[in-house]
VOGU-3710 file (C-alpha; in Angstrom, 3 decimals, decimal comma):
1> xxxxxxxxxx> 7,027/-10,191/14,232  3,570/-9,246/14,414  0,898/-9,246/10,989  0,065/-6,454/9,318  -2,564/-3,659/11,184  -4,238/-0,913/8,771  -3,844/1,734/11,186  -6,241/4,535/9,629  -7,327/7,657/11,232  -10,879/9,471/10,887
11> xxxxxxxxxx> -9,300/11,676/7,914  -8,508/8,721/5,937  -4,520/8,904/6,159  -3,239/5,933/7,473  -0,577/2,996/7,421  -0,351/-0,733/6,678  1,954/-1,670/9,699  4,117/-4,369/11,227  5,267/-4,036/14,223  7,203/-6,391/16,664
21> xxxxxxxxxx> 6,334/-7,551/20,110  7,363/-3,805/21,334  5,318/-2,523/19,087  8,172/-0,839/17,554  6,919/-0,235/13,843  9,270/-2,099/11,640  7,602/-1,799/8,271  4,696/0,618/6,858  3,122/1,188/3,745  1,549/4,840/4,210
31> xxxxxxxxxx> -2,155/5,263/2,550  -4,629/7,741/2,329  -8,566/7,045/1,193  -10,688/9,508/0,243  -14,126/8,414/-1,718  -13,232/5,262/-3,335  -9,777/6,362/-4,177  -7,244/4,871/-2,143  -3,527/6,858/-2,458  -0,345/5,291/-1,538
41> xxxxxxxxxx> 2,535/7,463/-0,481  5,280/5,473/0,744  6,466/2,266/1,578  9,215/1,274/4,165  11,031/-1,186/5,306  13,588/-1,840/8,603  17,128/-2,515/7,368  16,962/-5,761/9,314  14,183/-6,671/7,537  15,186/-6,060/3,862
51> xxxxxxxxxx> 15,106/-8,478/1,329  12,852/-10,288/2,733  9,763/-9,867/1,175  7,852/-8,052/3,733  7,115/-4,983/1,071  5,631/-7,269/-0,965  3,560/-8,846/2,043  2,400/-4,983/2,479  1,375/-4,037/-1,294  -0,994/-7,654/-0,629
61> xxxxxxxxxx> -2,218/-6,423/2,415  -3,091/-3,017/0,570  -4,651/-4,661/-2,465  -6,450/-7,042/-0,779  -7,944/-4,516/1,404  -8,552/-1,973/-2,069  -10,545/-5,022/-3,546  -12,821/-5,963/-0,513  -13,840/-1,861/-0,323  -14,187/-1,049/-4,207
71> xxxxxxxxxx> -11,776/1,463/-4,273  -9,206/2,028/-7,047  -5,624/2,888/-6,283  -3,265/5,832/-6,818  0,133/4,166/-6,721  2,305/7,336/-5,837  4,828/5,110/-3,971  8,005/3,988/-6,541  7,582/0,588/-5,234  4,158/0,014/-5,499
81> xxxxxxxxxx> 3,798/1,930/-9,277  6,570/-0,646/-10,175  4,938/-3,293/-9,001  2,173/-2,159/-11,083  3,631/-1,487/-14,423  5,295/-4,909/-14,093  2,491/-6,524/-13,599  -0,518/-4,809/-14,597  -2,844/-7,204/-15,583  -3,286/-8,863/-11,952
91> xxxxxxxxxx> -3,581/-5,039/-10,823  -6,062/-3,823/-13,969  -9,308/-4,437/-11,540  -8,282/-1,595/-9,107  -5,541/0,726/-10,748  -6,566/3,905/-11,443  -4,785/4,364/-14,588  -6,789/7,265/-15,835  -5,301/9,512/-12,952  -1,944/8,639/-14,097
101> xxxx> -3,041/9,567/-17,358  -4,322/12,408/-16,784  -1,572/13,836/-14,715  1,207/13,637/-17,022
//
């Protein structure tokens, strides 16, 4: 198994990926950026590869990525607002809580 690739097209909407040696994509976290917001959709994971930590090797990816650009993040995806909410103070520095706030 490969590391993880952002994969981000000139509109901003992209993927954190893993792929293997086929470059068969067997993981993805899907993103999009826009200012210095960064939105994350999705987050997937082969069946082969569940439980194996490889989500969490993603949201890392993503944050550390959010934190060298300045940008704060929408957590859209289940997995990554949980992730969040149960642990929000190593997330405080780039979670965009106000947009949650405000869309409720």
């Amino acid at each position: 198994m490969n590391d993880i690739q952002l994969k981000l097209h000139a509109n901003g909407h992209g993927a954190f990926v893993i792929e293997n040696n086929d470059e068969q994509q067997l993981a993805e976290m899907v993103i999009g950026i826009s200012g210095k917001k960064l939105t994350v959709y999705h987050t997937e994971v082969n069946e082969a590869l569940k439980r194996q930590g490889i989500a969490a090797k993603l949201l890392d990816a993503m944050i550390d990525y959010a934190r060298a650009h300045d940008l704060k993040v929408i957590p859209l995806c289940a997995y990554v607002l949980a992730q969040f909410k149960r642990h929000p103070e190593k997330y405080a520095d780039i979670w965009d809580q106000e947009w949650h706030n405000a869309s409720k």
